[in-house]
mmCIF file of the N, C-alpha and C atoms, coordinates in Angstrom:
data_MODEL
# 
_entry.id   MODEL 
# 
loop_
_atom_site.group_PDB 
_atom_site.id 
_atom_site.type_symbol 
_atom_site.label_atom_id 
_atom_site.label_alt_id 
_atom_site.label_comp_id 
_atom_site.label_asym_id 
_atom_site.label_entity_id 
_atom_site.label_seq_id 
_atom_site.pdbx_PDB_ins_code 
_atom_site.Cartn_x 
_atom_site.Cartn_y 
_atom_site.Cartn_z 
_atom_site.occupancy 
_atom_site.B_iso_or_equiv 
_atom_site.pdbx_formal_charge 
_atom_site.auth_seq_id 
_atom_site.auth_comp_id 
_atom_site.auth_asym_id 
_atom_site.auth_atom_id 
_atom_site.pdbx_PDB_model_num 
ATOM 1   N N  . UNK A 1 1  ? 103.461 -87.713  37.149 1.00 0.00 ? 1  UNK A N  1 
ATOM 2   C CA . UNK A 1 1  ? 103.953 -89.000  37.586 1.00 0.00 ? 1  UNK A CA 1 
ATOM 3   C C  . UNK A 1 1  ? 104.466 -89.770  36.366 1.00 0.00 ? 1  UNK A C  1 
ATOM 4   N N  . UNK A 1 2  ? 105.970 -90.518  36.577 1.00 0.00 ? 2  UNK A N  1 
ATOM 5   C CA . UNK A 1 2  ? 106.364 -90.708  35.270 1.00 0.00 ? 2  UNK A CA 1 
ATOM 6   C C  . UNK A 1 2  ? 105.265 -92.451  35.420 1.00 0.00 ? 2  UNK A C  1 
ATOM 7   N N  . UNK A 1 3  ? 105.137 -93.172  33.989 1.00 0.00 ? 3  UNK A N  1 
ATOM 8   C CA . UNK A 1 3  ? 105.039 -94.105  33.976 1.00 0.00 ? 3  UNK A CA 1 
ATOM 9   C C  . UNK A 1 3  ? 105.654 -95.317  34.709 1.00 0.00 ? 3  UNK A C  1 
ATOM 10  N N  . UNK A 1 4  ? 106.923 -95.360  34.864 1.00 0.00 ? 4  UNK A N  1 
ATOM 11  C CA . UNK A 1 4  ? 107.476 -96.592  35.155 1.00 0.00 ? 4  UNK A CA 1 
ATOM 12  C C  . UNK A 1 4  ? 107.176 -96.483  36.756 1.00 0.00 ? 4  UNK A C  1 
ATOM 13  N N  . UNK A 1 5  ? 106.867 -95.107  37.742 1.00 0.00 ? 5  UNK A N  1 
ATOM 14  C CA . UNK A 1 5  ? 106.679 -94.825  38.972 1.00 0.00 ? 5  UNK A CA 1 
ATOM 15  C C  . UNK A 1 5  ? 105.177 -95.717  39.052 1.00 0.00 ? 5  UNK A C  1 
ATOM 16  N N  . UNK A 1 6  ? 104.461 -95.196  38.185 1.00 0.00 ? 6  UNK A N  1 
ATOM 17  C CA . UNK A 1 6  ? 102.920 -96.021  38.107 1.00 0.00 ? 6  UNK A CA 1 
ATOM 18  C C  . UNK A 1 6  ? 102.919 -97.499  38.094 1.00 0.00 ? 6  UNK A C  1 
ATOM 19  N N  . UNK A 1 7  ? 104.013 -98.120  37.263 1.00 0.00 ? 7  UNK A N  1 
ATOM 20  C CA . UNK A 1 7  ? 104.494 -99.143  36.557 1.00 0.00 ? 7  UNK A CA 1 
ATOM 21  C C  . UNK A 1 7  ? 104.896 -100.063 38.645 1.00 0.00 ? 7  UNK A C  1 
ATOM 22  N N  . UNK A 1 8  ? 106.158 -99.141  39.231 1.00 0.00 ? 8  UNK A N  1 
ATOM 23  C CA . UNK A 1 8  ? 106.038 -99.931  40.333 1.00 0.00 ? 8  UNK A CA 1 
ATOM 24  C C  . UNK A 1 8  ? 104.988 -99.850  41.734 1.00 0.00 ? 8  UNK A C  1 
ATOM 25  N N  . UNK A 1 9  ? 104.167 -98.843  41.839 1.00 0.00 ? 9  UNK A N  1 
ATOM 26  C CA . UNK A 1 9  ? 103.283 -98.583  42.781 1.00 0.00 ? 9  UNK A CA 1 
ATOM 27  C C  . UNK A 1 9  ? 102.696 -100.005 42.786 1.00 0.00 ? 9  UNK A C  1 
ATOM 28  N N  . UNK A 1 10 ? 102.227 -100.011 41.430 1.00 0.00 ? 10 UNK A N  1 
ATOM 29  C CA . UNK A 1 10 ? 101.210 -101.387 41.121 1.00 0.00 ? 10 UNK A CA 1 
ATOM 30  C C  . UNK A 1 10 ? 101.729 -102.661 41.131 1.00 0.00 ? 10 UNK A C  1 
ATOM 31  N N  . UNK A 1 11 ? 102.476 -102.879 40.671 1.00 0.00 ? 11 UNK A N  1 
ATOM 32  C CA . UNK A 1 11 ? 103.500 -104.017 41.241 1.00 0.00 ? 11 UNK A CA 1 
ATOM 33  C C  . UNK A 1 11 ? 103.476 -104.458 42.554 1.00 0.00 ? 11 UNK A C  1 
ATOM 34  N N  . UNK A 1 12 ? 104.044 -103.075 43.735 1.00 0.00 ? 12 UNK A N  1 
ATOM 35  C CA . UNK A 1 12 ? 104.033 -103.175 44.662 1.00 0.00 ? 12 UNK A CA 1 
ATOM 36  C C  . UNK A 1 12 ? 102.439 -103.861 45.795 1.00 0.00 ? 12 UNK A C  1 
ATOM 37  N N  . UNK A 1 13 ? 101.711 -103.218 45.539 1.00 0.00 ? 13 UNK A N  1 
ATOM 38  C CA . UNK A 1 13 ? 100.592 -103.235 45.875 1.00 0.00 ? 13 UNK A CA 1 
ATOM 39  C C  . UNK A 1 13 ? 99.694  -104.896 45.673 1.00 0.00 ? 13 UNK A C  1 
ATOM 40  N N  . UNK A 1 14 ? 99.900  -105.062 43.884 1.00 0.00 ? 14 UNK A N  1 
ATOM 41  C CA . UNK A 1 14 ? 99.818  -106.257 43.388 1.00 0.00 ? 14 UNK A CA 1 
ATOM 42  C C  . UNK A 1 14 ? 100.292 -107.422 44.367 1.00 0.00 ? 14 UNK A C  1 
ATOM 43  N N  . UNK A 1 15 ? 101.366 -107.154 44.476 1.00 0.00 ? 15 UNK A N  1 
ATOM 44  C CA . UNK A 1 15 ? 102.151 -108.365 45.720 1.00 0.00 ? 15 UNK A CA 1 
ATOM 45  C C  . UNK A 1 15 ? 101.519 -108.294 46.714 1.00 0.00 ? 15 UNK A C  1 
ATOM 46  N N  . UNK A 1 16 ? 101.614 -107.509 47.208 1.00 0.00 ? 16 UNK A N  1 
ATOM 47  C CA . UNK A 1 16 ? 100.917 -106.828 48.583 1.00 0.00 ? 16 UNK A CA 1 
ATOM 48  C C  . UNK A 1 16 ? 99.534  -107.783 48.978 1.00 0.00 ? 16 UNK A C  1 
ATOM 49  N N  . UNK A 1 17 ? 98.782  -107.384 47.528 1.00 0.00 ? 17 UNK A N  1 
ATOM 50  C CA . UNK A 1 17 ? 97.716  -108.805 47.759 1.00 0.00 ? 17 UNK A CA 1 
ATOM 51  C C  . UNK A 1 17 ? 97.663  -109.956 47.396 1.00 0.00 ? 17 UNK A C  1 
ATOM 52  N N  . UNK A 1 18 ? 98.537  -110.103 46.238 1.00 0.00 ? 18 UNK A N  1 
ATOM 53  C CA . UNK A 1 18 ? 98.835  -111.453 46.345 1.00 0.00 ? 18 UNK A CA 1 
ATOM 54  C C  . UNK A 1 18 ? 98.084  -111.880 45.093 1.00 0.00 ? 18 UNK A C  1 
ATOM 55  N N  . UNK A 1 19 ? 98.069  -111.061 43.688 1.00 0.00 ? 19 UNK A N  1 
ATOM 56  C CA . UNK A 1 19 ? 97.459  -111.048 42.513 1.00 0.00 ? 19 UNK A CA 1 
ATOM 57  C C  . UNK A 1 19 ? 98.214  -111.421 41.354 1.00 0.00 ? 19 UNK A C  1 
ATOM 58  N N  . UNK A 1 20 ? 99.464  -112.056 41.703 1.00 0.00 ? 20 UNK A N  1 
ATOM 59  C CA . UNK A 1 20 ? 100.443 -111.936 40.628 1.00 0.00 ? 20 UNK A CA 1 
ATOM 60  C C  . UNK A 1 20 ? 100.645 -110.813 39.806 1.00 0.00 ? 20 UNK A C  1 
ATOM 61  N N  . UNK A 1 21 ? 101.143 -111.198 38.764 1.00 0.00 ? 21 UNK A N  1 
ATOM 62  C CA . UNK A 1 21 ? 101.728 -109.360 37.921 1.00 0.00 ? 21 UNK A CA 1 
ATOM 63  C C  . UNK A 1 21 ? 100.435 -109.108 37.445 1.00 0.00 ? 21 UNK A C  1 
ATOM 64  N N  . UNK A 1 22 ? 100.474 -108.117 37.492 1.00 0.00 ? 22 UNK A N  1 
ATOM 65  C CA . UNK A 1 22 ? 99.382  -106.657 37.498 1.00 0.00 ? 22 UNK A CA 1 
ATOM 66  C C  . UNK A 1 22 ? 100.576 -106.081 36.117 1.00 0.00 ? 22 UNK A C  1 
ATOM 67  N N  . UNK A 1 23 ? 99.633  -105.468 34.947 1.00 0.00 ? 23 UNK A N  1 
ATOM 68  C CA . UNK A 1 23 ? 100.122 -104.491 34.334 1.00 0.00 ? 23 UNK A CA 1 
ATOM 69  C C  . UNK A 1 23 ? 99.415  -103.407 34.512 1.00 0.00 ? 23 UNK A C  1 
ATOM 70  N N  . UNK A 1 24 ? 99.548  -102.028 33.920 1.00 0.00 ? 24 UNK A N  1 
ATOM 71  C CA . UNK A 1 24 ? 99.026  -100.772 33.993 1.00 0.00 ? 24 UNK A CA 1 
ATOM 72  C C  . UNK A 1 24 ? 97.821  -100.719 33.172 1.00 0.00 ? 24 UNK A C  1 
ATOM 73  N N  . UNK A 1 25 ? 97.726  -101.900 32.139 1.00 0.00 ? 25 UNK A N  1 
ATOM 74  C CA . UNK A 1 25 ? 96.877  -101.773 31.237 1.00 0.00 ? 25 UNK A CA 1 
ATOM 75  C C  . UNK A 1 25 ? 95.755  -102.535 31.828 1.00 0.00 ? 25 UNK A C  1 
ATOM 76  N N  . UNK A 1 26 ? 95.978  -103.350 32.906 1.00 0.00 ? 26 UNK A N  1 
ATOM 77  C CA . UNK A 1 26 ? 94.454  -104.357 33.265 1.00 0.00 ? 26 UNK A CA 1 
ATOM 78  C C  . UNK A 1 26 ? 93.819  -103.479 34.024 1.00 0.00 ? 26 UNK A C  1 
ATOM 79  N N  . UNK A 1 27 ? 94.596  -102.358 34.307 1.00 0.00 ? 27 UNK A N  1 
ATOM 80  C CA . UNK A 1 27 ? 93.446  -101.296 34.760 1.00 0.00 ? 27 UNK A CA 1 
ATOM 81  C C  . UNK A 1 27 ? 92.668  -100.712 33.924 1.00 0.00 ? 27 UNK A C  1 
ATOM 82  N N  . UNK A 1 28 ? 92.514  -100.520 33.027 1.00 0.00 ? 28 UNK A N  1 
ATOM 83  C CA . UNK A 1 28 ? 91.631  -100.151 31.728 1.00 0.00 ? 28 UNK A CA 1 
ATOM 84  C C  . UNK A 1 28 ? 90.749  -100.893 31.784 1.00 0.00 ? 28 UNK A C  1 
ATOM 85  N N  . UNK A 1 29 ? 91.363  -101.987 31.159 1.00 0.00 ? 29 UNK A N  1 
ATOM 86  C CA . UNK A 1 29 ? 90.157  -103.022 31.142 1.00 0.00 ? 29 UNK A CA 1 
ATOM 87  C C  . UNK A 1 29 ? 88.928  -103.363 32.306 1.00 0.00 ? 29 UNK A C  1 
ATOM 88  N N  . UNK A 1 30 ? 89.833  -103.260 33.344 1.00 0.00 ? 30 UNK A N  1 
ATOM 89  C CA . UNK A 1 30 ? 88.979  -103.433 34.718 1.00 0.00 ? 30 UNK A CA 1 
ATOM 90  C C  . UNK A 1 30 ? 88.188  -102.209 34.915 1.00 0.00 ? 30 UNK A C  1 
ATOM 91  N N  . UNK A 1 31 ? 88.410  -100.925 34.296 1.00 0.00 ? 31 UNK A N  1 
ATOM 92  C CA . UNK A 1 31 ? 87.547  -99.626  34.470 1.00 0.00 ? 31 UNK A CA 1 
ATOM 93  C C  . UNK A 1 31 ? 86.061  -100.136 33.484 1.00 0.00 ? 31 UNK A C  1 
ATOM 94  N N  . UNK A 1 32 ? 86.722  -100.430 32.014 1.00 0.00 ? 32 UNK A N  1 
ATOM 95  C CA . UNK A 1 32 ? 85.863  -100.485 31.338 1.00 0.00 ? 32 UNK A CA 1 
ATOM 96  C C  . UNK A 1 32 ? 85.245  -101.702 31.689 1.00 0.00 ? 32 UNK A C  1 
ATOM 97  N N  . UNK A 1 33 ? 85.625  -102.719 31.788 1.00 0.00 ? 33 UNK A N  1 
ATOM 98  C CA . UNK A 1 33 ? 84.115  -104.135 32.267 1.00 0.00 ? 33 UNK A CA 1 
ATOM 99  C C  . UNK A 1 33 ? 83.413  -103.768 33.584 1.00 0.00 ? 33 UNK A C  1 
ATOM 100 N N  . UNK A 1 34 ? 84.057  -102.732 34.463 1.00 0.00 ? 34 UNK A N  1 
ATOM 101 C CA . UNK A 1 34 ? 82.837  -102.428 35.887 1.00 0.00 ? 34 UNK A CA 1 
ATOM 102 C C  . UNK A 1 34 ? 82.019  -101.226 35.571 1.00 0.00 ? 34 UNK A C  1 
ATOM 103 N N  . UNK A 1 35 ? 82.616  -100.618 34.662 1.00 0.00 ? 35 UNK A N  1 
ATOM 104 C CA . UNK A 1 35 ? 81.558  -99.775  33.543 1.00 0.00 ? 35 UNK A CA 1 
ATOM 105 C C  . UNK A 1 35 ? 80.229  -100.418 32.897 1.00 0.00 ? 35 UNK A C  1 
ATOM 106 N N  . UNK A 1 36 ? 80.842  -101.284 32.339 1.00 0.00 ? 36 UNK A N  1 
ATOM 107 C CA . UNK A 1 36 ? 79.679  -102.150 31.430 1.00 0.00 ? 36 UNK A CA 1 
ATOM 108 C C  . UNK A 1 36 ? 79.536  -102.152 32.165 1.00 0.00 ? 36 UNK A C  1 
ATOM 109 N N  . UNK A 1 37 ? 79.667  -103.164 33.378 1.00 0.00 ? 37 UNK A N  1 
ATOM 110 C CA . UNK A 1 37 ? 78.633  -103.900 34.313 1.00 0.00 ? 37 UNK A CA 1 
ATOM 111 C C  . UNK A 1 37 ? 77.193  -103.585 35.017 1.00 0.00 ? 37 UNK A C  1 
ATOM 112 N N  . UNK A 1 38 ? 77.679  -101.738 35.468 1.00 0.00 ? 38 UNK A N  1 
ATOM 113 C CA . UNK A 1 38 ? 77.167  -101.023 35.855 1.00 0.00 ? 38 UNK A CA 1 
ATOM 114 C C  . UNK A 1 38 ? 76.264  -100.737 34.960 1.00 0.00 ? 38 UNK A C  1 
ATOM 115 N N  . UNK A 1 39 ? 75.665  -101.043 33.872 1.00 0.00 ? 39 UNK A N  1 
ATOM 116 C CA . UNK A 1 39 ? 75.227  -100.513 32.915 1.00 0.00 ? 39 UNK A CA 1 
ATOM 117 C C  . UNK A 1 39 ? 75.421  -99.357  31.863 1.00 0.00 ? 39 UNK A C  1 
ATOM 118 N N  . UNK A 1 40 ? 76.651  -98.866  32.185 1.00 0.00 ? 40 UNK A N  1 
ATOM 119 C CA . UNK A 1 40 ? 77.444  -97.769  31.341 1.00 0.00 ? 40 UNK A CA 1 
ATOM 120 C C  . UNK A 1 40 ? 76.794  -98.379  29.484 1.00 0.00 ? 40 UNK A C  1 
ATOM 121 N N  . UNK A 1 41 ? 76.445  -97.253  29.090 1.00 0.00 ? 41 UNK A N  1 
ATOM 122 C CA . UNK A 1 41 ? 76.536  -97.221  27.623 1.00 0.00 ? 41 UNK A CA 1 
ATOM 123 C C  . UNK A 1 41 ? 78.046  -97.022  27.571 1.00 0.00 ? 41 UNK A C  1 
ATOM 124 N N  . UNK A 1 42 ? 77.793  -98.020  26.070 1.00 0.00 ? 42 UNK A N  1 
ATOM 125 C CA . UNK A 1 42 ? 79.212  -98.323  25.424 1.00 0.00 ? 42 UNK A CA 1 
ATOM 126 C C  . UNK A 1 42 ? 79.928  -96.791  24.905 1.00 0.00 ? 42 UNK A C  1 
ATOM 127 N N  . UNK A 1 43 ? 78.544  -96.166  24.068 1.00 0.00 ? 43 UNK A N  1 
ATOM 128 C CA . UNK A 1 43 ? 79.643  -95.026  23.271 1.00 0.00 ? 43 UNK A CA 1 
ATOM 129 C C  . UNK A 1 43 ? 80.408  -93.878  24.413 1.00 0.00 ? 43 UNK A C  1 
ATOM 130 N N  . UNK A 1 44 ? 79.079  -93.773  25.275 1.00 0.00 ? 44 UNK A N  1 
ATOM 131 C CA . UNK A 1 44 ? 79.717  -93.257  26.504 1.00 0.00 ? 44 UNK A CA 1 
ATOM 132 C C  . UNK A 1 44 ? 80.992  -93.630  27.537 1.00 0.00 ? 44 UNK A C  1 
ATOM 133 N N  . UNK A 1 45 ? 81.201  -94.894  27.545 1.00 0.00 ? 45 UNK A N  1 
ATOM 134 C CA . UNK A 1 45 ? 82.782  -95.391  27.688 1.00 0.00 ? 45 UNK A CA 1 
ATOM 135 C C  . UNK A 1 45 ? 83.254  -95.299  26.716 1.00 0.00 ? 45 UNK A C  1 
ATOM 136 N N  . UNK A 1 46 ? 83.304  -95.395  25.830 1.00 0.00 ? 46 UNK A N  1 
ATOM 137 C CA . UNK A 1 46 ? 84.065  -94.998  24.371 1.00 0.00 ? 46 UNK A CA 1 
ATOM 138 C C  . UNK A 1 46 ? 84.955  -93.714  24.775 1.00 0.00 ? 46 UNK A C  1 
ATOM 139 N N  . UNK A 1 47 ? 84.141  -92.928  25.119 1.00 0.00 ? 47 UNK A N  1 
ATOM 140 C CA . UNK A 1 47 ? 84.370  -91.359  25.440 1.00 0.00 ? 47 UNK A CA 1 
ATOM 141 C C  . UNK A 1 47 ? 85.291  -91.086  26.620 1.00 0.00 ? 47 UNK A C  1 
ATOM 142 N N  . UNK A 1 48 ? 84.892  -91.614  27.824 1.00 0.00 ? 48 UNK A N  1 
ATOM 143 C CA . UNK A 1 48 ? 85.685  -91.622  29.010 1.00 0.00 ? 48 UNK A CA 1 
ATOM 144 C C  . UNK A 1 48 ? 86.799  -92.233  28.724 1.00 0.00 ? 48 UNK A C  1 
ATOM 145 N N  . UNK A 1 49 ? 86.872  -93.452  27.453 1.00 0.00 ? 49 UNK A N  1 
ATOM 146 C CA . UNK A 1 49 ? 88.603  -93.773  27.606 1.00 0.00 ? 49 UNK A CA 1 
ATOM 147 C C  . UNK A 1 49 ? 89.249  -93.441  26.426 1.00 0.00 ? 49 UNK A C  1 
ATOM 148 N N  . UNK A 1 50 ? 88.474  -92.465  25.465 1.00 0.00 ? 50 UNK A N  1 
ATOM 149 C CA . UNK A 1 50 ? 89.357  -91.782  24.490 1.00 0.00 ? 50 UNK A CA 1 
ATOM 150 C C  . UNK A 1 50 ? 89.861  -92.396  23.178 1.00 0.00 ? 50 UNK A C  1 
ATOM 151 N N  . UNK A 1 51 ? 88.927  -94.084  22.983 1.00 0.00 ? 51 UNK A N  1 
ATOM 152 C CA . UNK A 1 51 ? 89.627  -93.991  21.772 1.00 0.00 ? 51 UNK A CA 1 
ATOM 153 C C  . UNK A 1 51 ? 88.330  -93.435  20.562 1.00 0.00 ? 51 UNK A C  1 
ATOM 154 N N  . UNK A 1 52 ? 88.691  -93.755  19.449 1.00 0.00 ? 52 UNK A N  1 
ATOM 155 C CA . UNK A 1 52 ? 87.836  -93.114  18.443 1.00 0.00 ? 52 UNK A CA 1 
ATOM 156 C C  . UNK A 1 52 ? 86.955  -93.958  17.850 1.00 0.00 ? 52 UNK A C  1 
ATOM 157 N N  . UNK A 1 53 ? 87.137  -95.496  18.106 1.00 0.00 ? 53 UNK A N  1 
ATOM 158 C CA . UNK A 1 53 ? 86.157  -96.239  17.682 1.00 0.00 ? 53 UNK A CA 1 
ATOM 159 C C  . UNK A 1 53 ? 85.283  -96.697  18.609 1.00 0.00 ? 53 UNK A C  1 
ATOM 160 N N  . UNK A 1 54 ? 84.321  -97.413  18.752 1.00 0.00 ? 54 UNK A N  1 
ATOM 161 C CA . UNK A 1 54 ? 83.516  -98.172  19.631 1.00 0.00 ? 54 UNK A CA 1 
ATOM 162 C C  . UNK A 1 54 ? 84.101  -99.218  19.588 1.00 0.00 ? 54 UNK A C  1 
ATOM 163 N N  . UNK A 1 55 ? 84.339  -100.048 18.381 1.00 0.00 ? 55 UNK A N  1 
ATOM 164 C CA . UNK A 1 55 ? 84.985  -102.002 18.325 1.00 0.00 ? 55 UNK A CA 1 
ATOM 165 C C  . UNK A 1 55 ? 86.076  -101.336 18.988 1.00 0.00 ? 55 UNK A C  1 
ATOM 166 N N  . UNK A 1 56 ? 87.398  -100.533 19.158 1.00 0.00 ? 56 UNK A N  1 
ATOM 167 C CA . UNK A 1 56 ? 88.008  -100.952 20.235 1.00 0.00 ? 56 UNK A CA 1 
ATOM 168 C C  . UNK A 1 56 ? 87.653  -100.524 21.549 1.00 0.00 ? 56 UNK A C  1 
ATOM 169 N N  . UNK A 1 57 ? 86.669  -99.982  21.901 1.00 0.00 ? 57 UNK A N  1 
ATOM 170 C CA . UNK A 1 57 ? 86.064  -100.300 23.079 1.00 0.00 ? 57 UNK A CA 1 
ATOM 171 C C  . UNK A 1 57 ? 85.733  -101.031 23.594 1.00 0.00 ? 57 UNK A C  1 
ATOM 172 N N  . UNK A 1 58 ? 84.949  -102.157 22.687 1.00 0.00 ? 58 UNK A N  1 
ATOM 173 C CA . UNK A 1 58 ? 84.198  -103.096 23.016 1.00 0.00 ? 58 UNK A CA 1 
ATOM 174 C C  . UNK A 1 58 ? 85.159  -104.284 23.154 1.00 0.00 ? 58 UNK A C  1 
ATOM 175 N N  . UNK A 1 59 ? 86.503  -104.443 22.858 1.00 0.00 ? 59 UNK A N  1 
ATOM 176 C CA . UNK A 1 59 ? 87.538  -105.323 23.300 1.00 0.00 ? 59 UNK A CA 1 
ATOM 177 C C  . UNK A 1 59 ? 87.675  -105.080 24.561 1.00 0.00 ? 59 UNK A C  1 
ATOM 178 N N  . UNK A 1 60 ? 87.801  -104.286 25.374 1.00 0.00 ? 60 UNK A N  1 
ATOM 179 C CA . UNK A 1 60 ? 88.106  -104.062 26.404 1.00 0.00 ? 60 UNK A CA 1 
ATOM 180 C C  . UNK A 1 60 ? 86.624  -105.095 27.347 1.00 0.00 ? 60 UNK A C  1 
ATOM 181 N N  . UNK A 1 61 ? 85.718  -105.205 26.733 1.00 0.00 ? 61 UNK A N  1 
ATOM 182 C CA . UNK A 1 61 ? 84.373  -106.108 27.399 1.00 0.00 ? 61 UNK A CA 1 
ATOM 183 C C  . UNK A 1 61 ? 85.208  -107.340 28.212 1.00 0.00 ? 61 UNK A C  1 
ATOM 184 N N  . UNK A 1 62 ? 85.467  -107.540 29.143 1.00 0.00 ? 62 UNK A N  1 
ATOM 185 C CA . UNK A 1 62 ? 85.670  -108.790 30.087 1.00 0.00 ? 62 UNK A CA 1 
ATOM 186 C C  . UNK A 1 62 ? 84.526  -109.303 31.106 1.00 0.00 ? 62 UNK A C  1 
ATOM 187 N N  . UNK A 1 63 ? 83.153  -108.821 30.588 1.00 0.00 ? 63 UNK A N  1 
ATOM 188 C CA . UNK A 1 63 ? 81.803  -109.805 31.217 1.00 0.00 ? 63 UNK A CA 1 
ATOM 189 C C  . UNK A 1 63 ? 81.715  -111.247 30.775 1.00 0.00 ? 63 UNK A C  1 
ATOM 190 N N  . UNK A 1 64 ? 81.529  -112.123 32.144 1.00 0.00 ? 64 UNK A N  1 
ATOM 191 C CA . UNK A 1 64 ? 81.431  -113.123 31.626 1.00 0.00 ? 64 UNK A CA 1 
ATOM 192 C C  . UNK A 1 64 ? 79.934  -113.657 31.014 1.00 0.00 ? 64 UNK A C  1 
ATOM 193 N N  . UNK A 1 65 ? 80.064  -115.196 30.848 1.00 0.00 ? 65 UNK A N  1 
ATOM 194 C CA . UNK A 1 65 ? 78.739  -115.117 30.327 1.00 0.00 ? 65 UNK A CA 1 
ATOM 195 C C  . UNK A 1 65 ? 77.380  -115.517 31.676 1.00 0.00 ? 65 UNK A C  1 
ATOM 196 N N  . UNK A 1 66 ? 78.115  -115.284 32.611 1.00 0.00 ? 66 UNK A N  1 
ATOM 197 C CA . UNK A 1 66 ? 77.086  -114.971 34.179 1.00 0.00 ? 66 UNK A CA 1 
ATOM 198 C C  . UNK A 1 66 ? 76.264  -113.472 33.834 1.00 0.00 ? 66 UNK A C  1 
ATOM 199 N N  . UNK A 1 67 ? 77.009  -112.643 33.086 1.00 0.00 ? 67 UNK A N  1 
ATOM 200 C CA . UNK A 1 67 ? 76.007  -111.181 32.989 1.00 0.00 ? 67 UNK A CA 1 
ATOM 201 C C  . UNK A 1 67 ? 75.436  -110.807 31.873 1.00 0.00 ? 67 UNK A C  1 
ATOM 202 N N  . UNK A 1 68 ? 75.578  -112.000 30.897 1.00 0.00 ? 68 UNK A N  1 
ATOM 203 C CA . UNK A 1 68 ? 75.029  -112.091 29.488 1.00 0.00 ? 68 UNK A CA 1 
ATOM 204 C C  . UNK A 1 68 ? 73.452  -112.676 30.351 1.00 0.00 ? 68 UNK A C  1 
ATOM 205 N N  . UNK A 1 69 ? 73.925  -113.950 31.113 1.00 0.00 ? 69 UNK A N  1 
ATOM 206 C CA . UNK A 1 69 ? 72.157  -115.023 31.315 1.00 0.00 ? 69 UNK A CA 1 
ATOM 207 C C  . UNK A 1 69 ? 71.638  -114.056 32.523 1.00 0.00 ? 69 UNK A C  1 
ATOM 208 N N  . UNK A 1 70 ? 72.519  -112.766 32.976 1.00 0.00 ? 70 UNK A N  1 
ATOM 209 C CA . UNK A 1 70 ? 71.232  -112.126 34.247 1.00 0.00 ? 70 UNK A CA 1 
ATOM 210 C C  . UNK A 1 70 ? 70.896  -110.880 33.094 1.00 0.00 ? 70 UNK A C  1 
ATOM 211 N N  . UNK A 1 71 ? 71.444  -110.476 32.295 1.00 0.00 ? 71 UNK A N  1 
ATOM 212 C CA . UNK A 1 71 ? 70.508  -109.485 31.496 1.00 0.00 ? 71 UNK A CA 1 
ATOM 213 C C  . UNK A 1 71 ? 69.409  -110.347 31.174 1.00 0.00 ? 71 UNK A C  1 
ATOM 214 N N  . UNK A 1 72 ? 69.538  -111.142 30.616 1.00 0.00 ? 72 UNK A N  1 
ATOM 215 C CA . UNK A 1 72 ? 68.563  -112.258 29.308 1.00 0.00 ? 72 UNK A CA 1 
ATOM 216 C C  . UNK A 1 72 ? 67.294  -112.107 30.726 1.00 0.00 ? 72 UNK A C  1 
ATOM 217 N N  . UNK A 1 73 ? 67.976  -112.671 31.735 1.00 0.00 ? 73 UNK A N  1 
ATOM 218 C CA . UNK A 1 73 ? 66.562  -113.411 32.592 1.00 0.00 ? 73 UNK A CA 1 
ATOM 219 C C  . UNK A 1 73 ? 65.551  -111.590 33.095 1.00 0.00 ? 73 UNK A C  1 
ATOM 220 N N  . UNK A 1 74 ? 66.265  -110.350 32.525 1.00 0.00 ? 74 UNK A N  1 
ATOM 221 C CA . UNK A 1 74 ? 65.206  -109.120 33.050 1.00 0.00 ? 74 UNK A CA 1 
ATOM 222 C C  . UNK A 1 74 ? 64.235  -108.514 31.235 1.00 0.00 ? 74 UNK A C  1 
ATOM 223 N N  . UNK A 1 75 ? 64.907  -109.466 30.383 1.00 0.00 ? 75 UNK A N  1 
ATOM 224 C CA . UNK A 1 75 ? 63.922  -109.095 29.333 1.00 0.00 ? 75 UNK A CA 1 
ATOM 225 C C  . UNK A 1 75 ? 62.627  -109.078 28.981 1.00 0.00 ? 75 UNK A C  1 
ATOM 226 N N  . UNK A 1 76 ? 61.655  -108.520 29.121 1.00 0.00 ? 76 UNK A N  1 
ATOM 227 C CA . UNK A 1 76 ? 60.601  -108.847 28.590 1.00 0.00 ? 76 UNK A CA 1 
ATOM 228 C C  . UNK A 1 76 ? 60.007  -108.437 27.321 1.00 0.00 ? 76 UNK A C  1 
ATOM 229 N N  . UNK A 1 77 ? 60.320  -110.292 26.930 1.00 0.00 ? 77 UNK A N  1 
ATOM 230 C CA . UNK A 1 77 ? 59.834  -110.758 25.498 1.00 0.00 ? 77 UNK A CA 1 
ATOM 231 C C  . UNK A 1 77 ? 58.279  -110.847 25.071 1.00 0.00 ? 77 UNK A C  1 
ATOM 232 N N  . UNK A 1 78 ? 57.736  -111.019 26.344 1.00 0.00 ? 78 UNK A N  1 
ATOM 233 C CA . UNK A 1 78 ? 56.117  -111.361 26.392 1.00 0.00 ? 78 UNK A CA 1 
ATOM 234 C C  . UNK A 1 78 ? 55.450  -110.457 26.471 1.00 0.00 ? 78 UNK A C  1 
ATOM 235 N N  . UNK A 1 79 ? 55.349  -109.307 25.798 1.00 0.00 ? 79 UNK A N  1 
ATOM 236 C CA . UNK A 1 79 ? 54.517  -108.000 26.301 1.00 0.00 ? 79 UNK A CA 1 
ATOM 237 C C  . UNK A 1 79 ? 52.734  -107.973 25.966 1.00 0.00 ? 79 UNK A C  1 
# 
């Protein structure tokens, strides 16, 4: 499938729901933050999206800080 075919599927679709422009790349990002979310280890997404560092993995992080204060509230500090 060439790119620019990928390029209008998503476009198409994008409209379709009514998301404004969609690029090819916010799908990455959107793989990798429902990764994190899920609790995916980082180096292990590292791996599934192929690059060679972790810091640019960890750009791809789009959690807000709603899943920073529900980790915090399952820590136990008091053992």
């Amino acid at each position: 499938m060439q790119p620019s075919s990928i390029y209008r599927i998503l476009q198409k679709r994008a409209g379709l729901a009514e998301l404004g422009k969609v690029r090819p790349h916010d799908l990455r990002r959107t793989f990798a933050t429902r990764m994190l979310e899920q609790g995916c280890d980082l180096f292990i997404l590292q791996r599934a999206m192929g690059h060679t560092s972790v810091a640019t993995t960890s750009r791809y992080d789009y959690r807000g800080e709603t899943s920073r204060e529900e980790v915090c509230k399952h820590l136990d500090v008091f053992l």
